[in-house]
VODOKOL-616250 format. One line per 8 residues: number of its first residue (from 1); their letters; for each residue x, z, y of C-alpha. Coordinates in nm, 3 decimals. Example, Ala and Ser with C-alpha at 12.3 -4.5 7.8 and 13.67 -1.06 7.14 Angstrom:
2
1 = AS = 1.230,0.780,-0.450 ~ 1.367,0.714,-0.106
//
This chain:
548
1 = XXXXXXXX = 10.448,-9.157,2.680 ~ 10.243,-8.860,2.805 ~ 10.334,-8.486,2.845 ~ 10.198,-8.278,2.588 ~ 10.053,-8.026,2.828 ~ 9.843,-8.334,3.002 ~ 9.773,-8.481,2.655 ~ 9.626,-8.100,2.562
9 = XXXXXXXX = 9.414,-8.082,2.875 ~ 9.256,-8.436,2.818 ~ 9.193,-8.313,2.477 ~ 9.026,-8.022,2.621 ~ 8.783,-8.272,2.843 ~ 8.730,-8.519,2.525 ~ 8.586,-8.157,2.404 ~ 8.341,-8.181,2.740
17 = XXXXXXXX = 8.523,-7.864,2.813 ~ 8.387,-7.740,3.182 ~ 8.605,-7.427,3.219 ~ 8.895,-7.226,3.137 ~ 8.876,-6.829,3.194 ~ 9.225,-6.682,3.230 ~ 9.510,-6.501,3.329 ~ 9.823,-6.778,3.339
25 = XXXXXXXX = 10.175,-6.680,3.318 ~ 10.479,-6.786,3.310 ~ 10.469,-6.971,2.918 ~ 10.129,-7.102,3.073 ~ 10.290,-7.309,3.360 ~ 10.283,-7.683,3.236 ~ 9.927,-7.648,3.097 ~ 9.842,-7.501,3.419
33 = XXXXXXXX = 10.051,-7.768,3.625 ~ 9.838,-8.022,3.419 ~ 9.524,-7.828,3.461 ~ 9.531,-7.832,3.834 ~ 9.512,-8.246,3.825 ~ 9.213,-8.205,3.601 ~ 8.869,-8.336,3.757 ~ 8.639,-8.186,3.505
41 = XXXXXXXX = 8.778,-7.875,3.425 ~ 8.755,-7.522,3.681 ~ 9.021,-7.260,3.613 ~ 8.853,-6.939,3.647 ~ 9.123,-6.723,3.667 ~ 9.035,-6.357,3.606 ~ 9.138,-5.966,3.655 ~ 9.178,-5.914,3.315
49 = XXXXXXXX = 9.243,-6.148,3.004 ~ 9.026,-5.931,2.818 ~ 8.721,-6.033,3.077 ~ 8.840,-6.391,3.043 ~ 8.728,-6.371,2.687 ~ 8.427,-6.180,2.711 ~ 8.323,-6.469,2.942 ~ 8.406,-6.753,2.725
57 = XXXXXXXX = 8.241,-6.606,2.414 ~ 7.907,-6.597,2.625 ~ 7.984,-6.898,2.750 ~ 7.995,-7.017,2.351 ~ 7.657,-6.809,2.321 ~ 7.475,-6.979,2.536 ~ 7.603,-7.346,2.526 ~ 7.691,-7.376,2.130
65 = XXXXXXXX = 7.995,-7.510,2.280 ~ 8.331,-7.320,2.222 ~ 8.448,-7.142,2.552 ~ 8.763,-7.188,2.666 ~ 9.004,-6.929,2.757 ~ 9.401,-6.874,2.825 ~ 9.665,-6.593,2.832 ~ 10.021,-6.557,2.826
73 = XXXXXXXX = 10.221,-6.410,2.518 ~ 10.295,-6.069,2.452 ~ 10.091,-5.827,2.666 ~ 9.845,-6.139,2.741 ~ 9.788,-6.192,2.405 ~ 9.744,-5.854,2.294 ~ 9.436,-5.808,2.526 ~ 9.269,-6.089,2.402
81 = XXXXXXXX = 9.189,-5.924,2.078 ~ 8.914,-5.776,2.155 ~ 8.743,-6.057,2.302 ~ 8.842,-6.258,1.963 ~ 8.694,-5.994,1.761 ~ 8.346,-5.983,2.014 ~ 8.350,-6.359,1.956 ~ 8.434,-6.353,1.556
89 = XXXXXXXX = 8.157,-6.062,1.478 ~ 7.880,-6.217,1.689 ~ 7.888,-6.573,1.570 ~ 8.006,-6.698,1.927 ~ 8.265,-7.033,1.979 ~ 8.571,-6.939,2.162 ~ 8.912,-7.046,2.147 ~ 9.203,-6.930,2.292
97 = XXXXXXXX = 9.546,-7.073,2.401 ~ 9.789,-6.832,2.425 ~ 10.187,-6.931,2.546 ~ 10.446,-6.858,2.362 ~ 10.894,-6.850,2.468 ~ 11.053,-7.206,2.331 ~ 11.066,-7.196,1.956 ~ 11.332,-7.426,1.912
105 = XXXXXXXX = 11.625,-7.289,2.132 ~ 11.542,-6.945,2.290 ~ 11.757,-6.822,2.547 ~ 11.588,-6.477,2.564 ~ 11.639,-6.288,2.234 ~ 11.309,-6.184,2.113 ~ 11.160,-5.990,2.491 ~ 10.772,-6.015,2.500
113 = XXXXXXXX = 10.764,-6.170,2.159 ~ 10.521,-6.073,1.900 ~ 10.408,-6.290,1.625 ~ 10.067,-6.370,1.783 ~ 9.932,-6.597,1.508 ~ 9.985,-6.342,1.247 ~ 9.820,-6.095,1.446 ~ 9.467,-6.328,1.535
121 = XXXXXXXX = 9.485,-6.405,1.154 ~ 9.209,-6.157,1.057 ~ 9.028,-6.187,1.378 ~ 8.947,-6.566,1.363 ~ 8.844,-6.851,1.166 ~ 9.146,-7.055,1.237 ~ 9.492,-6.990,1.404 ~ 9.774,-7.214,1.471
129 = XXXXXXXX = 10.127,-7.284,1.617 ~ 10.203,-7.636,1.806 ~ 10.547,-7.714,1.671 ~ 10.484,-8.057,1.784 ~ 10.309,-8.263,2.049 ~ 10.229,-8.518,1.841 ~ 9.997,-8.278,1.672 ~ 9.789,-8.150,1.919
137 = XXXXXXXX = 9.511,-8.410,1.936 ~ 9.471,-8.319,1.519 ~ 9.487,-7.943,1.618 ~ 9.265,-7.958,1.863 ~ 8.965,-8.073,1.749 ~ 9.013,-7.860,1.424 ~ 9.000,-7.562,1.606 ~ 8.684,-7.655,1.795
145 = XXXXXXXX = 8.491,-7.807,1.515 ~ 8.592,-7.471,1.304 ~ 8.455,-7.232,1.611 ~ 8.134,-7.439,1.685 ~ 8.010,-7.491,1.323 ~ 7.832,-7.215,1.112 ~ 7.903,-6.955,1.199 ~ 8.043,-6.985,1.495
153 = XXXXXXXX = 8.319,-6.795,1.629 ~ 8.736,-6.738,1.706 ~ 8.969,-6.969,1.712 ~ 9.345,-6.956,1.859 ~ 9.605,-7.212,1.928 ~ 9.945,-7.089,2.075 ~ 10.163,-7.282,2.306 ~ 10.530,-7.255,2.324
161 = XXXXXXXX = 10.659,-7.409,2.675 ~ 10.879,-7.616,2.528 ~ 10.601,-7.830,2.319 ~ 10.429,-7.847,2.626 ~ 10.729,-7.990,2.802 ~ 10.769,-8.274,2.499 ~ 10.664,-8.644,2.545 ~ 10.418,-8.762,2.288
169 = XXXXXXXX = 10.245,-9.155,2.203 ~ 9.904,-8.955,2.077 ~ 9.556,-9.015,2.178 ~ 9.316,-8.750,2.167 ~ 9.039,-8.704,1.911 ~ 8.705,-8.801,1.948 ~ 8.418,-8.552,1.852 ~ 8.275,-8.597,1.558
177 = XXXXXXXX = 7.924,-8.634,1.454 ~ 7.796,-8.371,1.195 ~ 7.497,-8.267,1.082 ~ 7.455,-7.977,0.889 ~ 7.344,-8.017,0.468 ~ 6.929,-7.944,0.424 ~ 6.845,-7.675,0.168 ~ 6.775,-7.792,-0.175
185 = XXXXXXXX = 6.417,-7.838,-0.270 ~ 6.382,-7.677,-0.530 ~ 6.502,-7.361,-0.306 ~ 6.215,-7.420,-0.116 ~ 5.935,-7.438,-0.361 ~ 6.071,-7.142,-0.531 ~ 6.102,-6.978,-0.152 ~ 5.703,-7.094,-0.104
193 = XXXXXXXX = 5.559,-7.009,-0.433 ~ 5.724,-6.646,-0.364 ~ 5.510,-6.658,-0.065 ~ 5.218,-6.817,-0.190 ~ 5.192,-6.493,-0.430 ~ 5.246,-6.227,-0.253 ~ 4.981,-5.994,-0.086 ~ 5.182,-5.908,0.216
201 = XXXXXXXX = 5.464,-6.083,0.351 ~ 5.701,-6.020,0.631 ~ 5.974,-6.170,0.823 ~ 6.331,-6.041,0.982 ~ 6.501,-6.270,1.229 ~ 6.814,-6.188,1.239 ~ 7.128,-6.401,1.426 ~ 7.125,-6.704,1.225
209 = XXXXXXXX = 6.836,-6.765,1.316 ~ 6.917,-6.730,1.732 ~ 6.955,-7.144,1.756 ~ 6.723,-7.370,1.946 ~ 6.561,-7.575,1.727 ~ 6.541,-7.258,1.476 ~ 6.355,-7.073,1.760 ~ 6.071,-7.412,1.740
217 = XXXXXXXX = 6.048,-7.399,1.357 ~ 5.982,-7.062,1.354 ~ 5.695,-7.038,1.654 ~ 5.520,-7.324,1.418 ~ 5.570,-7.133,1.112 ~ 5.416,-6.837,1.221 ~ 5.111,-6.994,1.435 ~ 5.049,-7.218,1.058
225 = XXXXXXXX = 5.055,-6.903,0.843 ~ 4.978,-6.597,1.083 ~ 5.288,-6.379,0.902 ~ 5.404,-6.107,1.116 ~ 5.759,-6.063,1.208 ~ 6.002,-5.812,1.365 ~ 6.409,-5.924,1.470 ~ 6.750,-5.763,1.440
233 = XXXXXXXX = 6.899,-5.657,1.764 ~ 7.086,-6.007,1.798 ~ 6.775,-6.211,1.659 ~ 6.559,-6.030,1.981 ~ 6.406,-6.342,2.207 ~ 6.395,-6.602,1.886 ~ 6.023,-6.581,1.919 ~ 5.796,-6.436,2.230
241 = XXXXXXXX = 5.798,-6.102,2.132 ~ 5.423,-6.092,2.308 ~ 5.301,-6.274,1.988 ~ 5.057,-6.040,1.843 ~ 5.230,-6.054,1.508 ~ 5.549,-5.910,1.660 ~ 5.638,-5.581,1.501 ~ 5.940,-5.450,1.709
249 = XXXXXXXX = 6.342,-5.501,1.719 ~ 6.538,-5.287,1.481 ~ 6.698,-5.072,1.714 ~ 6.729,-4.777,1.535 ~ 6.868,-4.762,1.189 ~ 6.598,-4.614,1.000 ~ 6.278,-4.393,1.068 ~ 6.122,-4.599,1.327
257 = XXXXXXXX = 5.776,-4.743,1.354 ~ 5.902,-5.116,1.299 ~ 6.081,-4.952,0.917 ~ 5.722,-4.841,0.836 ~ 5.634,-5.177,0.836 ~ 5.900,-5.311,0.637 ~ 5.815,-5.081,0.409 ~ 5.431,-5.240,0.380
265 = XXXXXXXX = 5.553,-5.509,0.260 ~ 5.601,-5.688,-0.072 ~ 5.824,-5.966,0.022 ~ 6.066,-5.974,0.262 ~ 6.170,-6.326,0.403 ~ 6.543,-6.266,0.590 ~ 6.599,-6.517,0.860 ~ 6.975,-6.579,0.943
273 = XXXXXXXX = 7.086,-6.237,0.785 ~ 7.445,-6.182,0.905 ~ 7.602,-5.837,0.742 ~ 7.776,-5.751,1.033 ~ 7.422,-5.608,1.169 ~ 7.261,-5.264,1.074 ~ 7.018,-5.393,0.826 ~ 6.674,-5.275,0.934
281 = XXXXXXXX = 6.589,-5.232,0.521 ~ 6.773,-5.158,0.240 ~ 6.717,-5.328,-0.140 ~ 6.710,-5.132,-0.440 ~ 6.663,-5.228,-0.782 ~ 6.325,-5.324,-0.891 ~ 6.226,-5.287,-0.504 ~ 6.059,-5.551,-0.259
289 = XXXXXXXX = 6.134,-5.891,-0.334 ~ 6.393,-6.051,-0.041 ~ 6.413,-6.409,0.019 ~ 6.713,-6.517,0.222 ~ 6.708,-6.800,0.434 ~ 7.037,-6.902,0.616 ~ 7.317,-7.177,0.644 ~ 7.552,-6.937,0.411
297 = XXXXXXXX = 7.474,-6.801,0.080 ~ 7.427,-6.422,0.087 ~ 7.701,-6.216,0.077 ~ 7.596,-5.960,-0.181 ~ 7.639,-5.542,-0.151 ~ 7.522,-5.276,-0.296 ~ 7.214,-5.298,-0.066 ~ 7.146,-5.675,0.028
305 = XXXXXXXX = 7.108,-5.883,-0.329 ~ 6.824,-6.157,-0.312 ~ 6.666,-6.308,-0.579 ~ 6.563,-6.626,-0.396 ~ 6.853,-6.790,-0.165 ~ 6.771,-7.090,0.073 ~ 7.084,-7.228,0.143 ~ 7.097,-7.511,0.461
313 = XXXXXXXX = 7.009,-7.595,0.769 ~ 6.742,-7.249,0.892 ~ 6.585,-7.453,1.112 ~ 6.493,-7.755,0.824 ~ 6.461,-7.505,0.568 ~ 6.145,-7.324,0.762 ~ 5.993,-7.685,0.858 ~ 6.012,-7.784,0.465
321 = XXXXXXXX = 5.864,-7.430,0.391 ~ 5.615,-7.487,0.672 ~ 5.523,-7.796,0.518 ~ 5.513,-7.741,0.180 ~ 5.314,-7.391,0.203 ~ 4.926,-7.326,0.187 ~ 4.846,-6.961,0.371 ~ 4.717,-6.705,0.141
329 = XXXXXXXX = 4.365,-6.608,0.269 ~ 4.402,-6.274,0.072 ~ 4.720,-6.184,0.267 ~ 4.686,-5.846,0.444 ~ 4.892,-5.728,0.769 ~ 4.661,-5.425,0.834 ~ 4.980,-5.167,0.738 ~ 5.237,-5.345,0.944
337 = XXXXXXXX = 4.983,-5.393,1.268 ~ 4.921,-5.045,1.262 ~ 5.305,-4.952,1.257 ~ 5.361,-5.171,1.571 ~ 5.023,-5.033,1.750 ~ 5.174,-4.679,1.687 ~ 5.467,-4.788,1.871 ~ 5.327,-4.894,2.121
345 = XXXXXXXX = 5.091,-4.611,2.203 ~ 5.409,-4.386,2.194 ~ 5.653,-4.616,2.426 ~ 5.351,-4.635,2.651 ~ 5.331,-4.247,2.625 ~ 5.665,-4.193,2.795 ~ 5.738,-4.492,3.025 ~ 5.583,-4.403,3.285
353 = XXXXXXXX = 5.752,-4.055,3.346 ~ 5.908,-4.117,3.697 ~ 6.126,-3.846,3.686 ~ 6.459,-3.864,3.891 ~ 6.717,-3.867,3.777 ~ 6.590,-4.168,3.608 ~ 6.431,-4.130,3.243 ~ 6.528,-4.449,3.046
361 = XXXXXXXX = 6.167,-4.537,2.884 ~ 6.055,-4.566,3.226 ~ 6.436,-4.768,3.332 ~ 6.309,-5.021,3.078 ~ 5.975,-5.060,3.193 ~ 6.113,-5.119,3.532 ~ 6.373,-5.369,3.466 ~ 6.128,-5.601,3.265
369 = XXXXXXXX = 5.902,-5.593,3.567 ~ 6.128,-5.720,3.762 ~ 6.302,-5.938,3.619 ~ 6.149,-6.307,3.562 ~ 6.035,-6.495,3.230 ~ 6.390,-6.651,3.198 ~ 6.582,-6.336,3.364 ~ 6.885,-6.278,3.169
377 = XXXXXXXX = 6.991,-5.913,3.110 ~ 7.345,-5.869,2.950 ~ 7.374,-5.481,2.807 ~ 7.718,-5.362,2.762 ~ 7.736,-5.062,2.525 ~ 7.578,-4.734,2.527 ~ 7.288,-4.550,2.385 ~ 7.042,-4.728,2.693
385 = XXXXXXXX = 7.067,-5.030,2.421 ~ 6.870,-4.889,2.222 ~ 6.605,-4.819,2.429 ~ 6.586,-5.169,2.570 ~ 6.605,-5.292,2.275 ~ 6.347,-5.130,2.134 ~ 6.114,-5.136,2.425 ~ 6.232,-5.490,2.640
393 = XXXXXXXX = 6.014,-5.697,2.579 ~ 6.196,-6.049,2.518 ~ 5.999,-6.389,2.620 ~ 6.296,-6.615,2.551 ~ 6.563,-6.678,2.352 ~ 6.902,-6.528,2.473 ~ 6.759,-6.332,2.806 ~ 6.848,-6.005,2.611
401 = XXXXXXXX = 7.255,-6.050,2.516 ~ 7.347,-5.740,2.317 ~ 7.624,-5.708,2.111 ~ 7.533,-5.532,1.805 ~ 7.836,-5.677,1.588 ~ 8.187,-5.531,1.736 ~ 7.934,-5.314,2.003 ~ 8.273,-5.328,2.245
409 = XXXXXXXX = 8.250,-5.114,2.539 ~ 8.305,-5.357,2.865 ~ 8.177,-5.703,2.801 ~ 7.881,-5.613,3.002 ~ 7.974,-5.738,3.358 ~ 8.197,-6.035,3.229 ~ 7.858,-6.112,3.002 ~ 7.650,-6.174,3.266
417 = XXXXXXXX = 7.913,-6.320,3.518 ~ 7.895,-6.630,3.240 ~ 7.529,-6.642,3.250 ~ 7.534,-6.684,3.607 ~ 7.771,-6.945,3.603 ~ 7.576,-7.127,3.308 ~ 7.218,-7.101,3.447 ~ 7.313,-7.015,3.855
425 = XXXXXXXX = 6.896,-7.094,3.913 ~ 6.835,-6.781,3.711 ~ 6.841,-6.400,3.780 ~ 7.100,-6.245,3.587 ~ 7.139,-5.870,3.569 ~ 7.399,-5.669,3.379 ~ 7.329,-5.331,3.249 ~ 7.639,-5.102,3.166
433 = XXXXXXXX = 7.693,-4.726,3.124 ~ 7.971,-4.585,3.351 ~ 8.218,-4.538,3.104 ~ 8.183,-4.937,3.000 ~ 8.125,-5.080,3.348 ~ 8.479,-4.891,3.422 ~ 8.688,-5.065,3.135 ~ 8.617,-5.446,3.320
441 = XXXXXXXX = 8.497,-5.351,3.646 ~ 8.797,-5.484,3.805 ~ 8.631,-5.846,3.764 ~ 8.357,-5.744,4.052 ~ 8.639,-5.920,4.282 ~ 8.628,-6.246,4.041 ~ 8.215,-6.234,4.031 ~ 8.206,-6.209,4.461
449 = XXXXXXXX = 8.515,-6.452,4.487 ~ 8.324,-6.723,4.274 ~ 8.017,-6.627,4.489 ~ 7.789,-6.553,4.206 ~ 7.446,-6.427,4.217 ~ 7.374,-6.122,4.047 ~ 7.308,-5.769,3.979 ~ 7.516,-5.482,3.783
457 = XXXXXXXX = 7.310,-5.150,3.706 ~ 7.491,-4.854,3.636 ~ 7.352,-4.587,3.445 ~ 7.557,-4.372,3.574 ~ 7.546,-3.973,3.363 ~ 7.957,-3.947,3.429 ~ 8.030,-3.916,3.017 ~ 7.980,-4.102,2.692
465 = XXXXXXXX = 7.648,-4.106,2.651 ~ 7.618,-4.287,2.312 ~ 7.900,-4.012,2.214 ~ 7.736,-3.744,2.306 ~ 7.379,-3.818,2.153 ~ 7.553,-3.880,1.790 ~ 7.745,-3.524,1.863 ~ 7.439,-3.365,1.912
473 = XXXXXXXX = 7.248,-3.607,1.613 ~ 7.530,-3.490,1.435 ~ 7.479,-3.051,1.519 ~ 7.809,-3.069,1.698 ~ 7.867,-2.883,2.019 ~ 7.806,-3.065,2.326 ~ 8.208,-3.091,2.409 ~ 8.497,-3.368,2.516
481 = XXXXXXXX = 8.271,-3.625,2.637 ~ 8.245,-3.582,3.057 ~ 8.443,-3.693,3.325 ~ 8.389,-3.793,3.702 ~ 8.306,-4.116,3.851 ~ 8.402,-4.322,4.201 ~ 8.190,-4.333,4.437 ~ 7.996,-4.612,4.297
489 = XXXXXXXX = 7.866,-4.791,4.646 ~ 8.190,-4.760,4.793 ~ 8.365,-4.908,4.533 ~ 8.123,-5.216,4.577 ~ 8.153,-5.257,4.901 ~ 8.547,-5.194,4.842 ~ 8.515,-5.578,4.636 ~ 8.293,-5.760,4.962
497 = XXXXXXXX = 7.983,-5.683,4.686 ~ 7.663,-5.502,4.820 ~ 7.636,-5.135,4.704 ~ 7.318,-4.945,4.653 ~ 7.227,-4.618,4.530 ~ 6.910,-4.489,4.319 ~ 6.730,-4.208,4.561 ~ 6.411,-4.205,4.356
505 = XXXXXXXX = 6.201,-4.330,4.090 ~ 6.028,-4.540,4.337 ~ 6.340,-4.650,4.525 ~ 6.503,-4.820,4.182 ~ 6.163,-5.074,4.136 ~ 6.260,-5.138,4.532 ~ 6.612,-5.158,4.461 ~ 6.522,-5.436,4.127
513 = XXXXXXXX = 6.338,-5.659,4.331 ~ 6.573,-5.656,4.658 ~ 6.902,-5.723,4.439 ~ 6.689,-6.003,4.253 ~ 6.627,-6.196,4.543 ~ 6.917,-6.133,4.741 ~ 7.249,-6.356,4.723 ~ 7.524,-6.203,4.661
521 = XXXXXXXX = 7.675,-5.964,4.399 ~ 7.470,-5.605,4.375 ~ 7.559,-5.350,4.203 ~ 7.282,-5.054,4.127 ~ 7.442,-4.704,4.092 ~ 7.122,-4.527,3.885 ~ 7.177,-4.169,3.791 ~ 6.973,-4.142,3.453
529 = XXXXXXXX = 6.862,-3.830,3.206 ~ 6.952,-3.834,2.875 ~ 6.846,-3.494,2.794 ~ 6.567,-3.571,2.525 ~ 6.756,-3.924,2.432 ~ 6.829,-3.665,2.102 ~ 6.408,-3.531,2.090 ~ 6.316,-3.825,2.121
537 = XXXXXXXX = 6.502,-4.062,1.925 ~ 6.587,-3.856,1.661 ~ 6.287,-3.585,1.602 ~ 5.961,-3.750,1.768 ~ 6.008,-4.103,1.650 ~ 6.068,-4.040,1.330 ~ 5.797,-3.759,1.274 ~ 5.496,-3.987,1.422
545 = XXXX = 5.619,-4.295,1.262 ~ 5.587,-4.097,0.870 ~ 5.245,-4.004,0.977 ~ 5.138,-4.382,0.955
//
C-alpha cells in the first residue's frame, strides 16, 4: 500500500517532471512531506504563487513539457489565475495542484473555501477533484497529456489533505506515445495548386507554428520557393529574421510598413493562426485568398474565413507542400521588398538618437548588440514591446518571449528566471516597465537565492506607459497614469542582487555588456523617453508606410 501523496509525486517523475514552483501551505503538507524524499524533483518555492506560475508556463514554453506548479486553497488558489490564463491564451503546458480542506469530514465549516474547480473551469483545458487515491495515476496523466498536446496549455488538479493521507494499491501511468494525424492530401494539393497560381504569395507565422521541427520545415520551404514572410508577435524567432525575405513582426495593429505588404499580396498562406493574436490582416469578401495551415481547423469570424484549410501536423503539412510544389518563376515580391526596405530605412533613421533619458529605437538597438545569438530576452508588458518587437531582430526561435495573448503585466522577471534555469549556459535578460517589474518584483530574492544568472532592465518613466500612449492615441488628456518609484539600485542591493543605474546613452551599452558577463543577478534601472512613442507610432509610421 502506498500513500497517495507519494503515489502523486512518483506520478509526477513518471511525467520526467524536474520542478515544482510554489507557495505550500498547510492543505499542501503531505505532498510536500513526500516531495522532500523525491530525488528528481527541486521545489522552487517562490514569493508569490502568481510568479510560481508565470515560471512554469515558460517552463512549458520552452520544454513542450507541462510545468509544474503548487498553491494552497483559497487565497493560493485565487492568485494562480492569472498564471492559468497566461498559460491557457499562449498555448503554454502548465498544471497546477492546488490543496483543498478534507472533503469527506470537515471540521472547519466552510473558512478559506471556494469552489476552485468551478472557478479554473473557463481558464483551462481540464480541471479536476481527487475524491480518491486510487484515481490519481488515471488523473494524472490526463491532465498532462491534455496540457502538452495541441494546443497546449492549463490544466488543474486539486488536492484535498485527506486523499493525500489515503492508502492506495495503484501504479502510476506510463506516458504514452502519440503522434499527431498528417493533413489530408488532398488539402495539400488544393493548398499547392493555390500557390502554384498565384502571382504573389506571402506567408504569416503565427504561434502554431513556434515548434521545433515546424521552425526546420519552414527554413526549407522558403530557401525551395524564395516566398517572403513576416510573423505575429508570438511567431517572432520561427525563422532568422536576417533572411532577406523577412518582412517584419506585426507589432502594430494596422498602418505599418509590414501591412503594406500584406496588402501586395494575392494569397495569403497563415501559419499556426491562433485568434487570440491581433491579426496583422483582415479578410473581406471577395478579398485575398487565405490558406490556413495549422493542427486545428479555423475558427471562423467575421474577419478570418479561409477558403483552403490544411488541417494536421504544421510541420508535415509544409514538408508535403514543400514536396509536392514547383516555384512559380513569374512570382513577384518587388511590392512586399520595398515595404520591408522602407522600414528599415526609417528604424535606421531613429536608432541611433542617443538621447538621455534613453529613446527606445536606440534601447533596442542596444540590447540586440549585446546580447548573443541564443540570448534570451523575456518582455513583460508595456508599450517598449512594441518597439522590440518591431525592431529586435530575432535569430532563434524563443529568444524573444512576449506575451501577446493575455499581455499580463508582471510575468516579465518570473519569465526569464525560467529561462535561466532551463538554459543556465545562456544570457538571459528580462525587460519590464516599472509599473510591471513592481507587481512580481518580490521574486528578485527567489532569482539571487537560487543563484541565477541574469539581468532585469527597467524602463523606468514612473507611470503606465502603454496607458498613457493609447490616452493620448485616443485625444484624451494626459491624466491618472503617474506615480513614484523606489529607489531602484537600492532596492537591488536590498535582495543581495547588483544594482546599477543608466547615467548616459553611452553608460547603458557599458552597463549591457558588464551585467552579461557578470554572475549574479543585475538589475538595470534605465530612465527612458516616451515623448514621441505617440509621433512616432501613430503619425510618422503610418504616413511613410501609405506613401509606398
Amino acid at each position: 500500500m502506498t500513500k497517495a501523496a507519494d503515489l502523486f509525486v512518483r506520478c509526477l517523475e513518471e511525467e520526467g517532471v524536474e520542478y515544482i514552483f510554489g507557495v505550500p501551505g498547510e492543505e499542501n503538507l503531505d505532498m510536500l512531506d513526500s516531495l522532500s524524499r523525491s530525488t528528481r524533483i527541486q521545489l522552487i518555492l517562490t514569493r508569490h504563487e502568481q510568479g510560481a506560475g508565470f515560471m512554469a508556463a515558460t517552463y512549458g514554453r520552452h520544454t513542450g513539457k507541462a510545468g509544474v506548479c503548487m498553491a494552497t486553497l483559497g487565497p493560493g488558489a485565487t492568485n494562480l489565475v492569472t498564471a492559468a490564463a497566461y498559460a491557457q491564451l499562449g498555448g503554454m503546458p502548465i498544471l497546477m495542484v492546488t490543496g483543498q480542506k478534507p472533503i469527506k469530514k470537515s471540521k472547519q465549516g466552510r473558512f478559506q473555501i471556494l469552489d476552485v474547480v468551478d472557478m479554473m473551469r473557463p481558464l483551462t483545458k481540464f480541471t479536476h477533484q481527487l475524491a480518491s487515491a486510487d484515481n490519481i495515476p488515471s488523473r494524472v496523466r490526463e491532465a498532462f497529456r491534455l496540457a502538452e498536446e495541441e494546443k497546449p496549455g492549463a490544466t488543474h488538479i486539486e488536492f484535498p489533505e485527506d486523499v493525500a493521507d489515503e492508502k492506495t494499491e495503484s501504479v502510476p501511468l506510463t506516458r504514452s506515445h502519440t503522434r499527431r494525424p498528417n493533413a489530408d492530401v488532398k488539402s495539400i494539393r488544393a493548398a499547392v495548386h493555390a500557390l502554384e497560381k498565384a502571382k504573389s504569395p506571402v506567408l504569416v507565422i503565427g504561434a502554431g507554428a513556434n515548434r521545433t521541427m515546424t521552425c526546420r520545415m519552414l527554413r526549407q520551404f522558403i530557401e525551395k520557393t524564395g516566398i517572403p514572410f513576416l510573423t505575429t508577435q508570438l511567431g517572432k524567432g520561427v525563422i532568422d529574421e536576417r533572411d532577406p525575405k523577412f518582412l517584419g513582426c506585426a507589432a502594430l495593429s494596422s498602418g505599418d510598413f509590414v501591412h503594406r505588404a500584406v496588402e501586395a499580396a494575392d494569397l495569403i498562406i497563415n501559419i499556426g493562426h491562433d485568434v487570440i493574436e491581433k491579426p496583422p490582416f483582415f479578410m473581406r469578401p471577395g478579398g485575398t485568398q487565405v490558406i490556413h495551415i495549422s493542427s486545428k481547423t479555423a475558427e471562423v469570424d467575421p474577419v478570418y474565413f479561409p477558403q483552403i484549410e490544411v488541417v494536421g501536423d504544421i510541420a508535415n503539412a509544409i514538408w508535403q507542400i514543400k514536396q509536392d510544389i514547383v516555384p512559380n518563376g513569374s512570382w513577384t515580391f518587388d511590392a512586399m521588398l520595398a515595404a520591408r526596405k522602407g522600414q528599415i530605412a526609417h528604424s535606421a533613421s531613429i536608432s541611433d538618437d542617443a538621447r538621455f533619458p534613453i529613446f527606445p529605437p536606440y534601447l533596442v538597438e542596444q540590447v540586440r548588440a549585446a546580447m548573443p545569438e541564443d540570448g534570451i530576452i523575456c518582455l513583460d508588458n508595456g508599450v517598449y514591446k512594441i518597439w522590440f518587437a518591431r525592431d529586435y531582430t530575432a535569430y532563434r526561435p524563443n529568444t524573444v518571449l512576449l506575451d501577446n495573448a493575455l499581455a499580463t503585466m508582471g510575468a516579465g522577471l518570473p519569465s526569464a528566471m525560467a529561462s535561466a534555469m532551463v538554459y543556465p549556459d545562456r544570457k538571459v535578460m528580462a525587460i519590464c516597465g516599472d509599473g510591471g517589474f513592481m507587481m512580481n518584483s518580490q521574486e528578485m530574492e527567489t532569482a539571487v537565492r537560487l543563484k541565477l544568472n541574469l539581468t532585469v532592465l527597467i524602463l523606468n518613466d514612473s507611470s503606465y506607459g502603454m496607458i498613457r500612449w493609447k490616452q493620448a492615441q485616443m485625444g484624451f488628456k494626459d491624466w491618472g497614469l503617474t506615480y513614484g518609484n523606489p529607489d531602484f539600485v537600492k532596492y537591488a542591493q536590498s535582495y543581495g542582487a547588483f544594482g546599477h543605474r543608466v547615467e548616459s546613452a553611452e553608460h547603458l551599452q557599458q552597463l549591457l555588456v558588464h551585467t552579461r558577463d557578470t554572475p549574479g543577478v543585475h538589475l538595470i534601472d534605465c530612465p527612458v523617453d516616451y515623448s514621441e512613442n505617440d509621433q512616432i507610432l501613430n503619425v510618422d509610421i503610418k504616413n511613410l508606410s501609405k506613401k509606398l
